[in-house]
C-alpha positions as CSV (number, residue, x, y, z in Angstrom):
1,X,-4.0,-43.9,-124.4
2,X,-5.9,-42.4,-121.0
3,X,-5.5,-44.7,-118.2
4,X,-8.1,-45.7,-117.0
5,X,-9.0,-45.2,-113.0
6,X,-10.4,-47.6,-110.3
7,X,-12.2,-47.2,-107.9
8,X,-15.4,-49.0,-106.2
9,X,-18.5,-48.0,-103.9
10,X,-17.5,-47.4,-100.8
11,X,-18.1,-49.8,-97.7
12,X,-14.9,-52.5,-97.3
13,X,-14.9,-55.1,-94.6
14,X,-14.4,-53.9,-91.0
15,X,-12.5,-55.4,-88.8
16,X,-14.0,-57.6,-85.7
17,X,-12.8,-55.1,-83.0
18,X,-14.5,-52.1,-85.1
19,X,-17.9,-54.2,-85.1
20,X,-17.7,-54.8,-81.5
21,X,-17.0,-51.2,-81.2
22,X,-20.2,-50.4,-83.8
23,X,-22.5,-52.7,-81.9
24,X,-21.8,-51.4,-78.4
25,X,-22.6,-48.7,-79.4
26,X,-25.7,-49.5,-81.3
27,X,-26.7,-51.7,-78.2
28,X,-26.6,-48.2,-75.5
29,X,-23.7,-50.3,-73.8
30,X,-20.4,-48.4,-72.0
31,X,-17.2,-48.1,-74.1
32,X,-14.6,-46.0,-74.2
33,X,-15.0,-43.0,-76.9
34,X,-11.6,-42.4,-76.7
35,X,-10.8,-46.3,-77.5
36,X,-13.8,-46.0,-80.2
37,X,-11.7,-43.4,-82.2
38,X,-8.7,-44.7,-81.8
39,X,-9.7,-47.9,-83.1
40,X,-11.2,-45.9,-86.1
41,X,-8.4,-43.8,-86.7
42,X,-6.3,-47.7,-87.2
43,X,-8.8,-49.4,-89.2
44,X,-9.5,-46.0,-92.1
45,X,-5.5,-46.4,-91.8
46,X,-5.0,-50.1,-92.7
47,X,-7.9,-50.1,-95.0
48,X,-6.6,-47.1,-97.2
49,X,-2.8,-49.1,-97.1
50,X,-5.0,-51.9,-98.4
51,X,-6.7,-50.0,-100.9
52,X,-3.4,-49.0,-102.2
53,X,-2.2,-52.4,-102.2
54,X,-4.7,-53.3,-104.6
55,X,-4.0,-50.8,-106.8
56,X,-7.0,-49.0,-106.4
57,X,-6.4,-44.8,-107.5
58,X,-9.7,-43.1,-105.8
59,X,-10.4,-44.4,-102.6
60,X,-12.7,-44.1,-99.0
61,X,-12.8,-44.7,-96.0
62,X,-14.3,-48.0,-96.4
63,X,-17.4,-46.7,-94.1
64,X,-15.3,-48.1,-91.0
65,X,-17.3,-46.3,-88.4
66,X,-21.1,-46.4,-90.0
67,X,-23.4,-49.3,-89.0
68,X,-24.8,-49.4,-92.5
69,X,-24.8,-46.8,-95.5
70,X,-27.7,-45.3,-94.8
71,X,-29.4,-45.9,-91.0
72,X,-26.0,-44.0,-89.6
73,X,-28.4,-40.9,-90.1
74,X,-30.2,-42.2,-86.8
75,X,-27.3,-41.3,-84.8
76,X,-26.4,-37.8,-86.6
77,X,-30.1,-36.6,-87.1
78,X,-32.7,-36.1,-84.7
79,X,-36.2,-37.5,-84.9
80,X,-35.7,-40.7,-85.4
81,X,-37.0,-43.3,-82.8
82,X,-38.8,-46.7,-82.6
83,X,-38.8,-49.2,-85.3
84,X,-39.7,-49.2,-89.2
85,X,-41.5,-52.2,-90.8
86,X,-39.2,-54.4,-92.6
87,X,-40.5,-55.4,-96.3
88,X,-38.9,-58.2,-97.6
89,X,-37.8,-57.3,-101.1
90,X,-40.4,-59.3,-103.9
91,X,-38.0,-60.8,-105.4
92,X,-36.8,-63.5,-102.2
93,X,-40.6,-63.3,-101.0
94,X,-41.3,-64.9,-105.0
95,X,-39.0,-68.0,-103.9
96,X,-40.2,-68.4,-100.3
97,X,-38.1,-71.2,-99.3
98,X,-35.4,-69.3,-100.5
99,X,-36.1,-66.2,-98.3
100,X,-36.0,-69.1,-95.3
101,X,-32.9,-70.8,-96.2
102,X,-31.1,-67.1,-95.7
103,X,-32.9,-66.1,-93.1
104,X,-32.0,-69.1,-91.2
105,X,-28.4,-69.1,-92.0
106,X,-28.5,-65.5,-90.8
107,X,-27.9,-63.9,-94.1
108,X,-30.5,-61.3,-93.2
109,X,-28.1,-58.6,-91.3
110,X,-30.1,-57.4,-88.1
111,X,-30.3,-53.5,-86.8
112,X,-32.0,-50.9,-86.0
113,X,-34.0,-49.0,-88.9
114,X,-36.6,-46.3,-86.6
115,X,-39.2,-44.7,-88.0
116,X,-39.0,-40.7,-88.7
117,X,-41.2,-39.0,-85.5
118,X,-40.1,-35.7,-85.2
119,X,-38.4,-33.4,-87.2
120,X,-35.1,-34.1,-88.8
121,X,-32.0,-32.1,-87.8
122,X,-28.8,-32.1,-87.9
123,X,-26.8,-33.2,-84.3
124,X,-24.2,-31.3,-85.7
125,X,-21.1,-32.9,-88.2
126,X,-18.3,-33.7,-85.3
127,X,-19.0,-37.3,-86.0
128,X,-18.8,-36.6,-89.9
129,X,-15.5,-34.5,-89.3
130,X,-14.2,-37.3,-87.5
131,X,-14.8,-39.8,-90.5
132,X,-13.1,-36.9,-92.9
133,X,-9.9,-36.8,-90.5
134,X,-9.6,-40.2,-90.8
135,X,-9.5,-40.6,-94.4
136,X,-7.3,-37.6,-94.6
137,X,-4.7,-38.4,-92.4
138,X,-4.6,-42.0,-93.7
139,X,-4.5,-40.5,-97.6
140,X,-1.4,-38.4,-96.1
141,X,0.0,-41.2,-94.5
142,X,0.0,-43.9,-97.2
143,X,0.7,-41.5,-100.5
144,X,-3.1,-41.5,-101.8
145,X,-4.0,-38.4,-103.7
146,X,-8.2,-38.9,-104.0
147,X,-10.5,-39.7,-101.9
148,X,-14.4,-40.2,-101.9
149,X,-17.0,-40.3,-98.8
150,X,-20.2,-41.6,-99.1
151,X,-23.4,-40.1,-97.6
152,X,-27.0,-41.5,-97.9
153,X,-29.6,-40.0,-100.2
154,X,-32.6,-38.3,-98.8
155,X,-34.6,-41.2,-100.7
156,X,-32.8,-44.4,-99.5
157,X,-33.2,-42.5,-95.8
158,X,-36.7,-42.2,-96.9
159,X,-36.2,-46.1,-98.0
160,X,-34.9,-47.2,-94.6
161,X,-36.2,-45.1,-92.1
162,X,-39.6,-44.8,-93.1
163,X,-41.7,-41.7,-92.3
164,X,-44.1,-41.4,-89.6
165,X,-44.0,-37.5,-88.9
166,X,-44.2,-35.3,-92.2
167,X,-47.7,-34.6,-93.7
168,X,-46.5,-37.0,-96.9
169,X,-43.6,-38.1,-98.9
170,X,-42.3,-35.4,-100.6
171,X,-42.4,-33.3,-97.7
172,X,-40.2,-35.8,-95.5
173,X,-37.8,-35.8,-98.5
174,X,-37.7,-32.0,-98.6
175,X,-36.7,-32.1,-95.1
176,X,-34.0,-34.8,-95.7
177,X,-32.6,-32.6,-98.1
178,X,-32.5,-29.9,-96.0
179,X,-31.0,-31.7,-93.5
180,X,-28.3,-33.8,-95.4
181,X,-27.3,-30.7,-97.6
182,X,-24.5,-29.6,-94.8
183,X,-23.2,-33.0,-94.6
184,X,-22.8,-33.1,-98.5
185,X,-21.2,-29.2,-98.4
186,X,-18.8,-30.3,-95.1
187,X,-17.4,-33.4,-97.3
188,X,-16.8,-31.3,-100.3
189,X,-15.2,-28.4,-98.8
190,X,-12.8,-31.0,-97.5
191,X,-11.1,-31.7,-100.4
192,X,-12.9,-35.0,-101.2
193,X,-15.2,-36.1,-103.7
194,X,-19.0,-36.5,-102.6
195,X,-20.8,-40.3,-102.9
196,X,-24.2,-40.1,-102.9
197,X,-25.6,-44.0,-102.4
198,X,-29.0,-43.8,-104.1
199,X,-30.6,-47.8,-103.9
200,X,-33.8,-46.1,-103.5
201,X,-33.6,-45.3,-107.3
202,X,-33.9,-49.1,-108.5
203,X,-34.1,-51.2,-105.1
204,X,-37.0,-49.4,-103.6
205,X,-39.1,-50.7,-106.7
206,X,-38.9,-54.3,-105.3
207,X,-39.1,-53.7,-101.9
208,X,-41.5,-50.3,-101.0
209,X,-43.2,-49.7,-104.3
210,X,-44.0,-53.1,-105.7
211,X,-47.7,-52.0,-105.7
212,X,-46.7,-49.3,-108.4
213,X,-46.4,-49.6,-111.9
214,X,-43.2,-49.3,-113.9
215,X,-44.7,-45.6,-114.9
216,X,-45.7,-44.1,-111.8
217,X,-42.1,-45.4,-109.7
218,X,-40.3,-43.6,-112.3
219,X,-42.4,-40.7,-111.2
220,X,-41.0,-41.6,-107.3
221,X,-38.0,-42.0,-108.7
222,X,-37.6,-38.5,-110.3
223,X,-39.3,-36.8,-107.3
224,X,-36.4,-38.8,-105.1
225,X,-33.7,-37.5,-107.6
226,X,-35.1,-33.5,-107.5
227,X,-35.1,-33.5,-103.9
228,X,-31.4,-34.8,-104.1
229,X,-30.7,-32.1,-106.4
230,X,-32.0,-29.8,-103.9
231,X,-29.5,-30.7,-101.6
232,X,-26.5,-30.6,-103.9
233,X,-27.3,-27.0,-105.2
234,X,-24.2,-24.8,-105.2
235,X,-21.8,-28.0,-104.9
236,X,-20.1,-28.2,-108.4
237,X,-20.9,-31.7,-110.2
238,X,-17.1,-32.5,-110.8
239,X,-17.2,-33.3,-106.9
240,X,-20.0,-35.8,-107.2
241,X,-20.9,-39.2,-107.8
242,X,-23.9,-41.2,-107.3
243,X,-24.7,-45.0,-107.1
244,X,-28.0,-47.2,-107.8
245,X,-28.3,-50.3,-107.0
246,X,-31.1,-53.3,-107.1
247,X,-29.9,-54.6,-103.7
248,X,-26.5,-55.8,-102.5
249,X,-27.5,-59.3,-101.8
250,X,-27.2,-63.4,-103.4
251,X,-31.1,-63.7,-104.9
252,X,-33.1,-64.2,-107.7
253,X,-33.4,-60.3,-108.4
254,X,-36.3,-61.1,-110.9
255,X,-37.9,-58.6,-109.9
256,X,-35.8,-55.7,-110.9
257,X,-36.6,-52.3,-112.9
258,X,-34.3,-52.3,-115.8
259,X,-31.9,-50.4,-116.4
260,X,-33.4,-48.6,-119.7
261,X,-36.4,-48.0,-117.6
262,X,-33.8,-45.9,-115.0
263,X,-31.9,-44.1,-117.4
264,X,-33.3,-40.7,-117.8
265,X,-33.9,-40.7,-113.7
266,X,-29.9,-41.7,-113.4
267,X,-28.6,-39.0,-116.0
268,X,-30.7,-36.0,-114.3
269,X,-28.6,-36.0,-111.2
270,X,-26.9,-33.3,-110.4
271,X,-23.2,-35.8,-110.3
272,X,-20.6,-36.0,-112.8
273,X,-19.9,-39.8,-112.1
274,X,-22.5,-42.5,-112.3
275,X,-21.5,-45.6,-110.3
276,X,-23.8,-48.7,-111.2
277,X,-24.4,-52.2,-111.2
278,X,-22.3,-54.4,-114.7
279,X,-21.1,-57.7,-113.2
280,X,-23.8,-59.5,-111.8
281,X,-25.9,-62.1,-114.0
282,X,-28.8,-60.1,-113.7
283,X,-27.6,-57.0,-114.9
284,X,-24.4,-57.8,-116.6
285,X,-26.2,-57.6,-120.3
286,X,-27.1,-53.7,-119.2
287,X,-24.0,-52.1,-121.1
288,X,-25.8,-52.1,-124.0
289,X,-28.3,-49.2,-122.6
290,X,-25.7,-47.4,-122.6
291,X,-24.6,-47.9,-126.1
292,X,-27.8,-47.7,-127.4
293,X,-28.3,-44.2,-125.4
294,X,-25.1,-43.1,-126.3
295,X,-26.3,-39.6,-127.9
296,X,-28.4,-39.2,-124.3
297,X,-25.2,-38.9,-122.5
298,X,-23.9,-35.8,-121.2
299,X,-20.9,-35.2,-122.1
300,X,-19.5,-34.7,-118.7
301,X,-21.1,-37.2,-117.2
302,X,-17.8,-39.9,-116.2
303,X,-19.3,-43.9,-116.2
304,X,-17.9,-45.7,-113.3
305,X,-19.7,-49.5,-114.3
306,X,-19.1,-52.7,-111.9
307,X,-16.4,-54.9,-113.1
308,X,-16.0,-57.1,-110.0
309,X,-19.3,-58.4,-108.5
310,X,-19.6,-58.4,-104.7
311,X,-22.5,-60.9,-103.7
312,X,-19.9,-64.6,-104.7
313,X,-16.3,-65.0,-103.4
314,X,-15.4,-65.3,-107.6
315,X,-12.2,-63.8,-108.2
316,X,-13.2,-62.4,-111.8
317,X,-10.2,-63.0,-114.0
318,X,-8.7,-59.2,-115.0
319,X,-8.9,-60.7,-118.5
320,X,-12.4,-60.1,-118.0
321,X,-12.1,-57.0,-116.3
322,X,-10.9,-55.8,-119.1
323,X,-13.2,-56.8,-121.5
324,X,-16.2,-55.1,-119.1
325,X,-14.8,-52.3,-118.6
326,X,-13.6,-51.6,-122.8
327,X,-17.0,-52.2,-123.8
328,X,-17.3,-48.8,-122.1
329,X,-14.1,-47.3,-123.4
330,X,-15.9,-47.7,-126.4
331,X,-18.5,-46.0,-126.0
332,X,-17.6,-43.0,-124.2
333,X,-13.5,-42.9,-124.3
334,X,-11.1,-43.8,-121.9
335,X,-10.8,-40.8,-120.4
336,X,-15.0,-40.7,-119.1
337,X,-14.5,-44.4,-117.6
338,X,-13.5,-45.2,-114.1
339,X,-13.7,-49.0,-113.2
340,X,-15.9,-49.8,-109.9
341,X,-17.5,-52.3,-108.3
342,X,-20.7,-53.4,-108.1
343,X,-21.6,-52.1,-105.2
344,X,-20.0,-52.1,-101.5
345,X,-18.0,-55.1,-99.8
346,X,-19.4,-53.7,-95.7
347,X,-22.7,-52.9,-96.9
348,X,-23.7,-53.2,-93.2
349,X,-20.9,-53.5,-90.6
350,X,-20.6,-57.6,-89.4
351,X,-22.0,-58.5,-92.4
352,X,-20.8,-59.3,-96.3
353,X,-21.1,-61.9,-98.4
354,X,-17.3,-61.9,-99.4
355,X,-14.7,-62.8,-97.5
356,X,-12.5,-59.8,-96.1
357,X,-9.0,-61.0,-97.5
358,X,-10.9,-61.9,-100.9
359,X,-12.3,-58.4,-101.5
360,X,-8.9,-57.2,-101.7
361,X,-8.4,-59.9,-104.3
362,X,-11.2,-58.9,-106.0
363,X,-10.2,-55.0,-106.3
364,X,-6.5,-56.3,-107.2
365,X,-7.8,-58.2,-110.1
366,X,-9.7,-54.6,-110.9
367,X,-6.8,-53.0,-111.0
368,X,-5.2,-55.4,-113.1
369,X,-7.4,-55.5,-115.5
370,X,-7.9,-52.1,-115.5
371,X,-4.0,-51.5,-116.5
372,X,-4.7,-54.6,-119.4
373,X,-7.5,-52.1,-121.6
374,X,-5.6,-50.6,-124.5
């Protein structure tokens, strides 16, 4: 039988001197490049060694050098500047003293999300090419043949960084795509697979569009997706993936889209691997969408579901890996299944719900239960 792959989302825990190095310069405070990329150059190292460790066959960069997986645009892009509003998302402002208890234990991760006030552009990729280097060099080093990188979405940029420039929405989000297009062609023509991180397709509906009905954000949804696809043209699919998400966080998440509601949006990108949320309580029963739509699945498209979830320091048992990730199997074969994770350990850099040395846990007992499915 087909072995099946692992992999996971992308971010990992950073080390404290690579936050200090991110926040300096976030704040506009003096530090040595020179020391900044050497200290990169280490940490992609030691987190692809730990990657391998765990037994994990596809792996990234862990996002070392981003400040979160989709404001790094600020510092690549011009025409960002200021500040966006922050929307809580529904869900935490449904259980208010909830929202407080987090917010006052400083589970709400602070930085800077600027409004789009001029027009976007590209600063050029020598940051990007620095980040591919990296994960190169540390693939070389430590014996690891694949490797993905992850770049935002022109709609969780439009998500994040709200737009306070372009005539209307779909005109910012045809510039984003213009815009992020090189940065998706740059990672490809390296050799390494393509992540597109695309919360905006299920977390936006809770947070930005709770005003909407279920109806018309499917609409926003497909508009955010055909700008994406924009973007991608020419890239092949094989060297794509793409990831929703209904927020990376510990909460009630009763306000969700489903799944079944997504589907259709999901299976029109232009990406051969579809990375998205199993594990959690709130959307562990959503396999069955995908049995039930079983005829409505390409047949290139690869399923990459969450085994492990990454909001609780839980080790899941790989007993229980297994059994997520063969429901699956079954479905679609062996050989269209690559284990993930729910979504990213880092999410934003200095902040995770999960303890560094236990995501590495978590990913081992991935792997091992990945190797259990027969």
């Amino acid at each position: 039988m087909t072995r099946v792959l692992t992999t996971h989302v992308g971010s990992l825990p950073r080390t404290q001197e690579v936050v200090d190095f991110i926040f300096a310069r976030e704040r506009g405070e003096a530090h040595d490049a020179d020391a900044f990329d050497a200290c990169m150059t280490r940490a992609v190292s030691d987190t692809v060694r730990k990657q391998k460790e765990a037994g994990i066959d596809i792996v990234s960069d862990g996002e070392t050098s981003k400040i979160s997986y989709a404001t790094y645009v600020k510092d690549r892009y011009t025409g960002f500047d200021g500040d966006s509003p922050r929307n809580a998302p529904a869900d935490l402002k449904a259980f208010p003293s909830f929202l407080k208890r987090i917010a006052d234990e400083g589970g709400t991760p602070q930085y800077a999300r600027p409004m789009c006030v001029g027009e976007v552009k590209s600063k050029g990729q020598d940051a990007l090419r620095k980040d591919i280097d990296n994960l190169k060099a540390a693939m070389d080093e430590h014996g690891v043949e694949r490797g993905f990188m992850n770049a935002a979405s022109p709609g969780v940029i439009s998500l994040f960084l709200q737009n306070d420039h372009y005539p209307t929405r779909d005109a910012y989000l045809a510039a984003l795509a213009d815009a992020m297009a090189e940065e998706y062609r740059t990672i490809v023509d390296a050799g390494l697979d393509l992540q597109l991180d695309c919360p905006d397709l299920a977390l936006s509906r809770h947070m930005l569009f709770t005003d909407l009905s279920d109806e018309a954000f499917v609409k926003v949804a497909a508009a955010h997706v055909e700008a994406l696809n924009h973007a991608l043209d020419g890239i092949p699919e094989e060297k794509v993936r793409i990831h929703i998400c209904w927020g990376n966080y510990e909460g009630p998440h009763v306000c969700d889209i489903p799944m079944s509601r997504m589907f259709d949006t999901l299976m029109s990108a232009r990406a051969r691997y579809v990375l998205f949320e199993t594990s959690n309580p709130r959307h562990g029963h959503e396999w069955s969408v995908f049995r039930d739509r079983k005829a409505d699945i390409p047949e290139d498209k690869v399923l990459v579901p969450g085994v492990v979830d990454t909001t609780t320091n839980f080790v899941e048992h790989p007993d229980l890996v297994a059994q997520r990730i063969a429901r699956f199997v079954d479905i679609v074969g062996a050989d269209r299944v690559i284990a993930g994770s729910d979504c990213g350990f880092g999410t934003f850099a200095g902040y995770g719900a999960v303890d560094p040395d236990i995501a590495y846990a978590k990913l081992a007992a991935m792997a091992e239960g990945a190797a259990r499915v027969a």
